[in-house]
ZARO-881611 format. One record per atom (N, C-alpha, C): residue number from 0; y negated, z negated, x negated; atom name. Coordinates in pm, 1 decimal. Layout:
! residues N
<NUM,<Y,Z,X>,CA>;
...
END
This chain:
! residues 155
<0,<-4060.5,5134.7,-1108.7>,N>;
<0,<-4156.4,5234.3,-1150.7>,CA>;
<0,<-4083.7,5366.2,-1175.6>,C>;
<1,<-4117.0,5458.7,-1155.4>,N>;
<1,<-4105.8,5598.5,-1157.7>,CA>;
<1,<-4177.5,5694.1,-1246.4>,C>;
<2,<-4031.9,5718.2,-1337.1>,N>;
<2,<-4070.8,5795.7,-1489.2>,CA>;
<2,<-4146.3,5918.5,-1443.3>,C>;
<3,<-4246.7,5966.3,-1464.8>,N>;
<3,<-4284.6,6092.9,-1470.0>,CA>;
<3,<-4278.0,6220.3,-1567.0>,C>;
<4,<-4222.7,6162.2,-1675.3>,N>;
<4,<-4153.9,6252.6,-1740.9>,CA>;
<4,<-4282.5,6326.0,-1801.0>,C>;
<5,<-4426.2,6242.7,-1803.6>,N>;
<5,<-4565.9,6330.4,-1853.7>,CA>;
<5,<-4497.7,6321.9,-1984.8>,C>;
<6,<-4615.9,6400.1,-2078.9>,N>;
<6,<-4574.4,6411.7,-2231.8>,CA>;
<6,<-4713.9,6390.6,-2218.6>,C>;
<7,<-4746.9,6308.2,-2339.9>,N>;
<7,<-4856.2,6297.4,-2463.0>,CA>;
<7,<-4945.4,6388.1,-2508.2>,C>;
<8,<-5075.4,6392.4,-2479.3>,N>;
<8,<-5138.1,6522.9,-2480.2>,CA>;
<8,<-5127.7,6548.8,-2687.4>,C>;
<9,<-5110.1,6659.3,-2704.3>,N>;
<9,<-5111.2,6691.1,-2832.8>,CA>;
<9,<-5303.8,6662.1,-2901.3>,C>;
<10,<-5299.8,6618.0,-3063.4>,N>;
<10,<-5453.4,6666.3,-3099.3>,CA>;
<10,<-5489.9,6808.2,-3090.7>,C>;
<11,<-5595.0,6831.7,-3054.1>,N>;
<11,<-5643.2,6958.6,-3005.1>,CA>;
<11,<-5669.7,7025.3,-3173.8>,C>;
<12,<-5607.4,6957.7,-3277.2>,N>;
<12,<-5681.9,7015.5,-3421.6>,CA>;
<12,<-5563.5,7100.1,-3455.4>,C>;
<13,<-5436.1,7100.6,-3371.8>,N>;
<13,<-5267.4,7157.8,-3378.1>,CA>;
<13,<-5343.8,7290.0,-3417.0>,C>;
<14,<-5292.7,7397.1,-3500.2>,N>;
<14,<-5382.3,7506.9,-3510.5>,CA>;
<14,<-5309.3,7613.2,-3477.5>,C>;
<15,<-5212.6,7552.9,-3320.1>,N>;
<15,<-5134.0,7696.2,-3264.3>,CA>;
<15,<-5129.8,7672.9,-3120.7>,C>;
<16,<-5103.8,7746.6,-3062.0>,N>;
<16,<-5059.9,7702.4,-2879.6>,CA>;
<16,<-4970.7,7628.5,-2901.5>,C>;
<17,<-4949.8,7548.5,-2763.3>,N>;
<17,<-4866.0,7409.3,-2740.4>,CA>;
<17,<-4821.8,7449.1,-2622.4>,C>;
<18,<-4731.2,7445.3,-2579.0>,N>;
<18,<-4689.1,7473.2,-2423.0>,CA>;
<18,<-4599.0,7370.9,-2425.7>,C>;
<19,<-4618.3,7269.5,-2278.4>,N>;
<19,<-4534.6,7138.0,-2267.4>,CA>;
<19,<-4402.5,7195.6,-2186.4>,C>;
<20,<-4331.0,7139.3,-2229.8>,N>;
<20,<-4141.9,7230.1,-2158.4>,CA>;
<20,<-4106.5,7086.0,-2074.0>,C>;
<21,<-4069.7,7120.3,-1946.6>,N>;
<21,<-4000.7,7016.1,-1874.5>,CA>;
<21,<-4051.6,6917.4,-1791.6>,C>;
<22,<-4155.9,6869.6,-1912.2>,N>;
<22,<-4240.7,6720.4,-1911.1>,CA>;
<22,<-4403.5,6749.6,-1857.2>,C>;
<23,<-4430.8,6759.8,-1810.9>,N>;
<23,<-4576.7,6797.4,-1770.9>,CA>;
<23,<-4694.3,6730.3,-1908.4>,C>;
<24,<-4821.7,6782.7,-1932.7>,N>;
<24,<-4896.9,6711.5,-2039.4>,CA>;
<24,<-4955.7,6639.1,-1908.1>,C>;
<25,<-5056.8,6520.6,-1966.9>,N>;
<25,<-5137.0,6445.8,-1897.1>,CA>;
<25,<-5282.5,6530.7,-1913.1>,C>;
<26,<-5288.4,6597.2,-1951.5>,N>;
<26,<-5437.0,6677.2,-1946.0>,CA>;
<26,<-5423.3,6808.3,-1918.1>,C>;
<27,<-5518.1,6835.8,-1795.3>,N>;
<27,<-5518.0,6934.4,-1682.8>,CA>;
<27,<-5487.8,7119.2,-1751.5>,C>;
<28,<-5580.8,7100.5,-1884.2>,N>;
<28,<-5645.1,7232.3,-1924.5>,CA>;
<28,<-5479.0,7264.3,-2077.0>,C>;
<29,<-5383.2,7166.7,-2005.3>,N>;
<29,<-5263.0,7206.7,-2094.5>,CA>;
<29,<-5214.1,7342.3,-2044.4>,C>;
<30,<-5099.0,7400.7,-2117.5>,N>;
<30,<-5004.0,7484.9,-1977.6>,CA>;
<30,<-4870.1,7402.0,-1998.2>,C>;
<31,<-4828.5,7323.5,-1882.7>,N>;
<31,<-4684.7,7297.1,-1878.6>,CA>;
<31,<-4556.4,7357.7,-1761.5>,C>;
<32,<-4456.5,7392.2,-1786.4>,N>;
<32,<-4345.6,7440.8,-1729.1>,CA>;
<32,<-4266.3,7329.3,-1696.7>,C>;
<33,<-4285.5,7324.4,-1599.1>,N>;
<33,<-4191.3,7246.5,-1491.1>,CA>;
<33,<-4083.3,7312.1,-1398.9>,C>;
<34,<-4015.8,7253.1,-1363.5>,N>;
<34,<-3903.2,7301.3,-1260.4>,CA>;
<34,<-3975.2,7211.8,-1117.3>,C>;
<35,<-3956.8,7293.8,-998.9>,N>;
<35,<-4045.5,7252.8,-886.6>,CA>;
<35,<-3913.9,7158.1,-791.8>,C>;
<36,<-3863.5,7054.5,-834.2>,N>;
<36,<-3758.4,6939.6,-774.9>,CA>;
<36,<-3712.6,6978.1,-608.3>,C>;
<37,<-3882.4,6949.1,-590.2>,N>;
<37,<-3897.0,6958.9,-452.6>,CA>;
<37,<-3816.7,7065.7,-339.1>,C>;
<38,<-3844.5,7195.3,-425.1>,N>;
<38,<-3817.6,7313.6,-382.1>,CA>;
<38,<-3692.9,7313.6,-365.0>,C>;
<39,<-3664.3,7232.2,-495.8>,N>;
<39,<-3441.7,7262.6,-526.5>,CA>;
<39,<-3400.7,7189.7,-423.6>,C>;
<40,<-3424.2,7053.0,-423.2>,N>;
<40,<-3359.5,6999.2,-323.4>,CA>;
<40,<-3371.7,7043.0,-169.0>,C>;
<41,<-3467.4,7137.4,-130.1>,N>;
<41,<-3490.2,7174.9,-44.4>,CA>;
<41,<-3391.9,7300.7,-29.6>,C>;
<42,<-3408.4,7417.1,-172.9>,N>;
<42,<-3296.7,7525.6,-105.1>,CA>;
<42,<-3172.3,7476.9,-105.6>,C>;
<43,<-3103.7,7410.2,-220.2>,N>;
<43,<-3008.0,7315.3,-198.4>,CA>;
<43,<-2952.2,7310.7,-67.2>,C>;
<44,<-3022.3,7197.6,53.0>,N>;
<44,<-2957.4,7168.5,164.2>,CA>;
<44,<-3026.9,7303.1,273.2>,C>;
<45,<-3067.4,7398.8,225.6>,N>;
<45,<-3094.8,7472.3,323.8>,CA>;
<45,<-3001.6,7597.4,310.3>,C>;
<46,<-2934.3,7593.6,191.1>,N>;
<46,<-2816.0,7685.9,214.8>,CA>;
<46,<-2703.1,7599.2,254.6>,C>;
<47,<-2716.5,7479.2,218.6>,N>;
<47,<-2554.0,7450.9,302.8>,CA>;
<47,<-2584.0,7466.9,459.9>,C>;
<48,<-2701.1,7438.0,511.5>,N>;
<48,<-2750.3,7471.5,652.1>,CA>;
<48,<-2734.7,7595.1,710.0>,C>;
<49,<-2750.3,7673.3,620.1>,N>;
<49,<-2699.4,7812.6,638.2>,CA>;
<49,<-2547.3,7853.4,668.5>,C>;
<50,<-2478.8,7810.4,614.4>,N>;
<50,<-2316.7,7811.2,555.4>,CA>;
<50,<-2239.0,7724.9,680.0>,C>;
<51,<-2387.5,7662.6,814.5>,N>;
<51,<-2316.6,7584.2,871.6>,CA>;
<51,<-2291.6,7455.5,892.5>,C>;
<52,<-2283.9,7401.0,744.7>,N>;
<52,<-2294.8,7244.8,739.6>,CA>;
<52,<-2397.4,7145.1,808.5>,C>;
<53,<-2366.5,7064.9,879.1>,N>;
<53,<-2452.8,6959.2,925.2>,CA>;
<53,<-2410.0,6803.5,912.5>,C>;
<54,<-2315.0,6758.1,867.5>,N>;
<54,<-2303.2,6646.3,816.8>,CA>;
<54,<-2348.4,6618.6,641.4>,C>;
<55,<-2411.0,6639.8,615.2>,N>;
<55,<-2444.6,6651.1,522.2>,CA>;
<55,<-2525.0,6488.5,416.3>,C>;
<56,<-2431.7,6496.2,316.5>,N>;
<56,<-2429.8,6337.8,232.5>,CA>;
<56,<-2527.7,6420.9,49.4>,C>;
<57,<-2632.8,6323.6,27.2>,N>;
<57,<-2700.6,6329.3,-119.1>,CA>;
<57,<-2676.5,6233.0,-176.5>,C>;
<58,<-2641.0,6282.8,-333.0>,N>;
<58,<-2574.8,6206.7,-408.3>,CA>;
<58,<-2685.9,6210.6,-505.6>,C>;
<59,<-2786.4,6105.7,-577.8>,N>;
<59,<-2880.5,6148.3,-647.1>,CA>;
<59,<-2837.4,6087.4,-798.5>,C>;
<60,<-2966.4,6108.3,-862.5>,N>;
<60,<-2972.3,6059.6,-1012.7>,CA>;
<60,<-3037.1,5922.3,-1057.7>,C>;
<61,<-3026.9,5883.4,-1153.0>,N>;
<61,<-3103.7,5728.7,-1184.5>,CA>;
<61,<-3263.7,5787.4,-1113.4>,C>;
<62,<-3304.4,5667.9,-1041.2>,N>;
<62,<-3444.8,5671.8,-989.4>,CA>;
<62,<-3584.6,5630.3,-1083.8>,C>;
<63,<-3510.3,5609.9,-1220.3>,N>;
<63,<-3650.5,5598.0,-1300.9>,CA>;
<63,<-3682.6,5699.1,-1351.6>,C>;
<64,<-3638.2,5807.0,-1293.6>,N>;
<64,<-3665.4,5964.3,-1318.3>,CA>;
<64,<-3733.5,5995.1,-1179.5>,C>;
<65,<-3825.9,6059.0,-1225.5>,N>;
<65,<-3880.8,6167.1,-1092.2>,CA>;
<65,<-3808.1,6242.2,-1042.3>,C>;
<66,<-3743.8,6342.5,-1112.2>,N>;
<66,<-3651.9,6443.3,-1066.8>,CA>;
<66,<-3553.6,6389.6,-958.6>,C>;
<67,<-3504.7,6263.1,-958.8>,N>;
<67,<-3395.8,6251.8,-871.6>,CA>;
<67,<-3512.4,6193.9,-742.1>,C>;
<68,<-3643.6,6141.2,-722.9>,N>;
<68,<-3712.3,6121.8,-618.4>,CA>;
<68,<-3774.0,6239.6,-565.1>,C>;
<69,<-3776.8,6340.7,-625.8>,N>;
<69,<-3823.7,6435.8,-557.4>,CA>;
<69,<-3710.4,6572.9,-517.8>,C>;
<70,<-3617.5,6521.8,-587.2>,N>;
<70,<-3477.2,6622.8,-532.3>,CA>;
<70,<-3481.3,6578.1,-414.3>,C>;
<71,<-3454.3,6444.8,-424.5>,N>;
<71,<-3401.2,6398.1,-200.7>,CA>;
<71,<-3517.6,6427.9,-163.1>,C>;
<72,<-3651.6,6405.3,-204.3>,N>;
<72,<-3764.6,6452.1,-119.1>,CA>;
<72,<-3731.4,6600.0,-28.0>,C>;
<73,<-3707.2,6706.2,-83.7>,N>;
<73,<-3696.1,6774.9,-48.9>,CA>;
<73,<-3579.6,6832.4,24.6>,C>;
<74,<-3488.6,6779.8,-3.3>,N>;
<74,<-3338.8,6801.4,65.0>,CA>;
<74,<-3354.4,6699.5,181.3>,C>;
<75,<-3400.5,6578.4,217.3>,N>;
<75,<-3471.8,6462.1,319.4>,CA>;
<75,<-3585.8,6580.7,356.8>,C>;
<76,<-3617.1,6684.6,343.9>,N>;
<76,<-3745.1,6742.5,408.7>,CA>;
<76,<-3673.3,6857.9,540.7>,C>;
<77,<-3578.3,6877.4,464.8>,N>;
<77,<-3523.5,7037.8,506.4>,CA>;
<77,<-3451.6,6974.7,575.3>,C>;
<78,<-3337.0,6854.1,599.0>,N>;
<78,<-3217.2,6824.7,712.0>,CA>;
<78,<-3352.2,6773.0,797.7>,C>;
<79,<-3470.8,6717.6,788.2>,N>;
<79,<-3593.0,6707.0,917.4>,CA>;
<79,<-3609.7,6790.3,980.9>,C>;
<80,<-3641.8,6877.7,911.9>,N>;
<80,<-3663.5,7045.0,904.5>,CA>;
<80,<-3584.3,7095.6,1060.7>,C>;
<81,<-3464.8,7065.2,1027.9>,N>;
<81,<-3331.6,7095.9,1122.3>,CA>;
<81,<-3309.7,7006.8,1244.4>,C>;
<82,<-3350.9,6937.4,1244.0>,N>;
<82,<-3368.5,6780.2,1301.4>,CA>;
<82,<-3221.7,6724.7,1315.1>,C>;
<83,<-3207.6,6677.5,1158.7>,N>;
<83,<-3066.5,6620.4,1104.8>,CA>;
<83,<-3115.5,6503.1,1040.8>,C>;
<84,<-3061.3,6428.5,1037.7>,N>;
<84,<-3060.7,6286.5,927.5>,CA>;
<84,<-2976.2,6332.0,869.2>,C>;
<85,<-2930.0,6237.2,713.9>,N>;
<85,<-2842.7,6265.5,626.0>,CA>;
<85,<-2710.6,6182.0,675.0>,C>;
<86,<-2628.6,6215.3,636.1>,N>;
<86,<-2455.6,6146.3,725.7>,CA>;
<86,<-2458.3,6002.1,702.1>,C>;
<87,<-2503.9,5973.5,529.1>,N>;
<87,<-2509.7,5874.0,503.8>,CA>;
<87,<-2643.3,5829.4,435.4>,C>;
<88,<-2671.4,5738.1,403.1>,N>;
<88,<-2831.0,5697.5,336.2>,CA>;
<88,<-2783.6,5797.6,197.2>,C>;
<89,<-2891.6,5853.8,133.0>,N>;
<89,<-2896.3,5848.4,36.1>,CA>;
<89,<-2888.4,5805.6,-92.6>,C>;
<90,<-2776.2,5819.2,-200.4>,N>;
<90,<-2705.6,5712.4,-249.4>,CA>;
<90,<-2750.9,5737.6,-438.2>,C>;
<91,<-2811.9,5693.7,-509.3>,N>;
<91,<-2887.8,5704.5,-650.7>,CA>;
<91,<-2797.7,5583.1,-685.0>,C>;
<92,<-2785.6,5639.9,-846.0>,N>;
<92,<-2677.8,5601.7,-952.0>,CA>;
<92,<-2745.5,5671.4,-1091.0>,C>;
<93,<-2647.7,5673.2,-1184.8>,N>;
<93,<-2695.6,5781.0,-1323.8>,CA>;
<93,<-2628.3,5896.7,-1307.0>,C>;
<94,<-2707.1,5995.7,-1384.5>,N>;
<94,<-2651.4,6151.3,-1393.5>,CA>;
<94,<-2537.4,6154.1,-1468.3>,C>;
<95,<-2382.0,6089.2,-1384.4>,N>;
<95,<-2299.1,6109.8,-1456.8>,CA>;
<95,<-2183.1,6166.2,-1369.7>,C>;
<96,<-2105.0,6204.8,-1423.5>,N>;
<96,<-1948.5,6225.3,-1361.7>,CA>;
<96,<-1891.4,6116.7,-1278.3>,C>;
<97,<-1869.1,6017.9,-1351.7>,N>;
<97,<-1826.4,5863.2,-1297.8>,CA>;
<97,<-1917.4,5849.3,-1156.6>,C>;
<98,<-2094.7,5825.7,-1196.4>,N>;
<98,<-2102.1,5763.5,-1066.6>,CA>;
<98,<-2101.7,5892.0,-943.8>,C>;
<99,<-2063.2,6036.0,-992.8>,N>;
<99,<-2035.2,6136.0,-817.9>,CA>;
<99,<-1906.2,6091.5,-827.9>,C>;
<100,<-1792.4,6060.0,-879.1>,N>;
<100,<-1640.5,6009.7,-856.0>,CA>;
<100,<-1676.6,5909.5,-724.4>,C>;
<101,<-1740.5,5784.3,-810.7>,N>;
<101,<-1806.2,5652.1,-732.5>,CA>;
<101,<-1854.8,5677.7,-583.7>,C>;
<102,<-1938.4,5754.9,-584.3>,N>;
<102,<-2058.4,5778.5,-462.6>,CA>;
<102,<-1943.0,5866.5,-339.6>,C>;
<103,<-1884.9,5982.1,-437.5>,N>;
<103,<-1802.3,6043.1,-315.6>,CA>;
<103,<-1697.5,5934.8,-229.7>,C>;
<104,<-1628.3,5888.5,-278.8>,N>;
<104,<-1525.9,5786.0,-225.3>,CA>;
<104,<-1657.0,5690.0,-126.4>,C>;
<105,<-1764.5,5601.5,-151.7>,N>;
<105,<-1779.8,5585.4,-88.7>,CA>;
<105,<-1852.1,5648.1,42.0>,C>;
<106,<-1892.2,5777.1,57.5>,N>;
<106,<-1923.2,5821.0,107.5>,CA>;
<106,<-1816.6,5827.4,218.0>,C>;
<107,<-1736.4,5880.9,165.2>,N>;
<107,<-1595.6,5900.5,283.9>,CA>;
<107,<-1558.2,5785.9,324.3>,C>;
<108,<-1568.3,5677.6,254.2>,N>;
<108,<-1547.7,5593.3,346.9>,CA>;
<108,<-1625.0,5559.7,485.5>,C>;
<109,<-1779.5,5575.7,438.1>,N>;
<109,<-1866.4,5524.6,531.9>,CA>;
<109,<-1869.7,5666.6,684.5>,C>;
<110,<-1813.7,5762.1,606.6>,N>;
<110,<-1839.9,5896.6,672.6>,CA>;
<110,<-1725.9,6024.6,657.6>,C>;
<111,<-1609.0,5958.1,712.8>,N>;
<111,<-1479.2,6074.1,636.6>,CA>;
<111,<-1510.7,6207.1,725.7>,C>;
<112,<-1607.1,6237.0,824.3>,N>;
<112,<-1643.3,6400.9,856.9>,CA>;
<112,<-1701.6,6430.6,801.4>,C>;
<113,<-1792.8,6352.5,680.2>,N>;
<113,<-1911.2,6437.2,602.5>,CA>;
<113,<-1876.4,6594.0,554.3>,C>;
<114,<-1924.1,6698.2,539.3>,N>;
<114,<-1870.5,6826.8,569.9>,CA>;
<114,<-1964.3,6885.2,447.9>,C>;
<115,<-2044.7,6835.9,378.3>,N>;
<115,<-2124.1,6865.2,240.7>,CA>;
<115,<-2185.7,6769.4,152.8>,C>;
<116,<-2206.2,6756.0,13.7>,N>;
<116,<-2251.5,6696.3,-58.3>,CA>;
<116,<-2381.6,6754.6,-118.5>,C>;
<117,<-2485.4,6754.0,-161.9>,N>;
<117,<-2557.8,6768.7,-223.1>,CA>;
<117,<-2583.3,6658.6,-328.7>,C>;
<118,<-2529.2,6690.3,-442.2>,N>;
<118,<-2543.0,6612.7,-620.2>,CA>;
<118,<-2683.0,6671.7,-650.1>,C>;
<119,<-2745.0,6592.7,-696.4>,N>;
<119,<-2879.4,6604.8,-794.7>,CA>;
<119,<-2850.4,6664.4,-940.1>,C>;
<120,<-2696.5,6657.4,-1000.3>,N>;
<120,<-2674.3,6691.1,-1115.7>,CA>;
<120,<-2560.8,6786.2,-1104.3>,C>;
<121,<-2518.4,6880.0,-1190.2>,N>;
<121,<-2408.5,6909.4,-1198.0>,CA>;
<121,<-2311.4,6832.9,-1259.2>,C>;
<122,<-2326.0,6749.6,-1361.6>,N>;
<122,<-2284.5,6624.8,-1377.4>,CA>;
<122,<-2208.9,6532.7,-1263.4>,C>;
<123,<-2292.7,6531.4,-1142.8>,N>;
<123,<-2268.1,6446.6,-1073.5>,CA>;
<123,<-2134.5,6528.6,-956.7>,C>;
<124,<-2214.6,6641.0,-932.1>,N>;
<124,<-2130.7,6744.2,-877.4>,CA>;
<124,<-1997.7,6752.7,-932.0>,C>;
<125,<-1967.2,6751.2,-1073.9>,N>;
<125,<-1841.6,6752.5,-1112.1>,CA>;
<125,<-1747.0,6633.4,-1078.8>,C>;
<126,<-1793.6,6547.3,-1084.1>,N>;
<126,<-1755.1,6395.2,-1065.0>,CA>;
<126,<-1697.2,6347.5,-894.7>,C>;
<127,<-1775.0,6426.2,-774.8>,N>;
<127,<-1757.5,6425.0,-669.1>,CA>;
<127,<-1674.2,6560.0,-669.0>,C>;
<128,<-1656.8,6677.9,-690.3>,N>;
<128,<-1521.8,6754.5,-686.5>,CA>;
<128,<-1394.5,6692.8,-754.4>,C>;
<129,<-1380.4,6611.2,-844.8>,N>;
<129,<-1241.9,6538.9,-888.9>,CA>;
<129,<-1258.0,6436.9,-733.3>,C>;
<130,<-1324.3,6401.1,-715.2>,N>;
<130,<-1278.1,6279.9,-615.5>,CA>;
<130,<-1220.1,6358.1,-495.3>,C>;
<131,<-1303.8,6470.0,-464.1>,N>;
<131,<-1251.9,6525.9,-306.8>,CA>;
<131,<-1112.4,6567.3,-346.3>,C>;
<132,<-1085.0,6638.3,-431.3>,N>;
<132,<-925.4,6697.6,-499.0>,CA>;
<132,<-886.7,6599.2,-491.8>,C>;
<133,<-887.0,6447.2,-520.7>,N>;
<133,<-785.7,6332.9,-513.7>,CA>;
<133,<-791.3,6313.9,-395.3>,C>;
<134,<-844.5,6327.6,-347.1>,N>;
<134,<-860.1,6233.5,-196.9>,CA>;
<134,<-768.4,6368.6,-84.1>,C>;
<135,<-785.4,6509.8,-135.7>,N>;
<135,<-644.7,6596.1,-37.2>,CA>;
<135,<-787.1,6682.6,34.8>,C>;
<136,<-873.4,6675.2,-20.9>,N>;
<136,<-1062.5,6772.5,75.0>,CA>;
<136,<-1033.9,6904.8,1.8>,C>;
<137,<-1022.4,7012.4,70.3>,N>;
<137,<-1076.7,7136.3,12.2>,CA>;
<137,<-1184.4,7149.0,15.6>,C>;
<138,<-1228.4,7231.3,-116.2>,N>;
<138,<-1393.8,7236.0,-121.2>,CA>;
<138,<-1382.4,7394.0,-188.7>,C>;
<139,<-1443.0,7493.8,-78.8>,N>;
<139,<-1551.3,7454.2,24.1>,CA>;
<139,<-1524.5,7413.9,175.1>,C>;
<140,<-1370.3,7388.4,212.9>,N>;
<140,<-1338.1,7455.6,332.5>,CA>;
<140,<-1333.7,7296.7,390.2>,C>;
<141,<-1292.6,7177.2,343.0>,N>;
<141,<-1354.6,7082.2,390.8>,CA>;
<141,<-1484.0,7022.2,408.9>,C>;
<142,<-1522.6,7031.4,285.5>,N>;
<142,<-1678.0,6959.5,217.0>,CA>;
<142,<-1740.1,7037.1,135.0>,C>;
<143,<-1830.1,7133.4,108.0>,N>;
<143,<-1944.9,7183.4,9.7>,CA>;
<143,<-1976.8,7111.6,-28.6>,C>;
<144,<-1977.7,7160.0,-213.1>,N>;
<144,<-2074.6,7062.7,-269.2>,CA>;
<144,<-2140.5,7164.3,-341.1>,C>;
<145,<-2275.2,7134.5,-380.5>,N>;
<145,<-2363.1,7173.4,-442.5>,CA>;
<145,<-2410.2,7085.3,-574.3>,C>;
<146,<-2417.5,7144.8,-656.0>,N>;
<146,<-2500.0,7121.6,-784.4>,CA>;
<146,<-2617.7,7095.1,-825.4>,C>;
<147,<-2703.8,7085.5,-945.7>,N>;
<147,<-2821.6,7080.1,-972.3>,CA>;
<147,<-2806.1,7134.8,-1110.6>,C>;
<148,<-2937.7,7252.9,-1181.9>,N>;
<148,<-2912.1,7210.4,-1342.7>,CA>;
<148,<-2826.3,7304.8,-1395.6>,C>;
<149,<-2765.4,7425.4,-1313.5>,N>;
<149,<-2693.8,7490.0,-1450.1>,CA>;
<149,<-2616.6,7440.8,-1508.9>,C>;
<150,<-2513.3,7353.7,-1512.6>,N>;
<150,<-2501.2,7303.5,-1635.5>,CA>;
<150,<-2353.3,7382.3,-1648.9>,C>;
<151,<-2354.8,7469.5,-1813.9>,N>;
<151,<-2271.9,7532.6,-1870.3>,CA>;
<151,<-2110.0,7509.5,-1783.0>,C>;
<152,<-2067.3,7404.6,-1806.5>,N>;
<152,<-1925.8,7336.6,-1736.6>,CA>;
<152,<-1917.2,7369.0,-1673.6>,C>;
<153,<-2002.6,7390.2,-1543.0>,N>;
<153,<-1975.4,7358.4,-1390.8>,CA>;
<153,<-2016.7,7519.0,-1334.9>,C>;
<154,<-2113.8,7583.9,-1388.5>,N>;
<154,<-2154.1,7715.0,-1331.9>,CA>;
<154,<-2059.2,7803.3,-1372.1>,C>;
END
């Protein structure tokens, strides 16, 4: 099953605005702020497409999150787009360091020309740049990798 990350509609007796952050409400006439997944994973692999890259490997997030099913949605939309498959299947784990360490190694194994990564996390992104540095990959000049998320560390 696949978290959707809804939130709990608030009692309507709250006696201030409510705006749902992140999490969508389950009732229509809420206002919630979402980040559009779809889109990311889409500009994501459409700038490494840009930059050239066409072997191109996704490294995602735990799948009881939406966010990591609709990141590859869209990054799986855009290498179509191009009429590319991904180098390797698409490979989901947790948003951590450890499993992009994990995922990159096997990636190269299954695919040592892969020529870009796309991580769902920056988390994960960090985790697959220690592996390419061990393994002797310049990045960007072997393998691009891309991020997800801002995250303070890594940007």
């Amino acid at each position: 099953m696949v978290c959707s990350s809804s939130q709990i509609r608030l009692p309507e007796s709250i006696p201030v605005p409510v705006v749902y952050a992140y999490g969508p409400s389950t009732d229509d006439r809420d206002i919630s702020v979402v980040s559009d997944d779809v889109s990311g994973g889409r500009l994501a692999v459409n700038h490494l497409l840009t930059a050239g890259r066409r072997r191109i490997a996704l490294i995602g997030g735990d799948t009881s999150y939406a966010a990591a099913h609709l990141r590859a949605e869209g990054a799986l939309h855009a290498l179509s787009e191009a009429g590319l498959s991904p180098a390797v299947d698409p490979m989901f784990g947790s948003w951590s360091e450890a499993w992009g360490r994990r995922a990159t190694r096997i990636i190269l194994e299954q695919c040592p020309e892969v020529d870009a990564i796309f991580c769902e996390s920056d988390q994960i992104a960090r985790g697959a740049l220690d592996s390419l540095r061990e393994l002797g990959k310049s990045v960007p000049g072997d393998v691009a990798v891309i991020g997800y998320d801002n995250w303070q560390a890594l940007s």
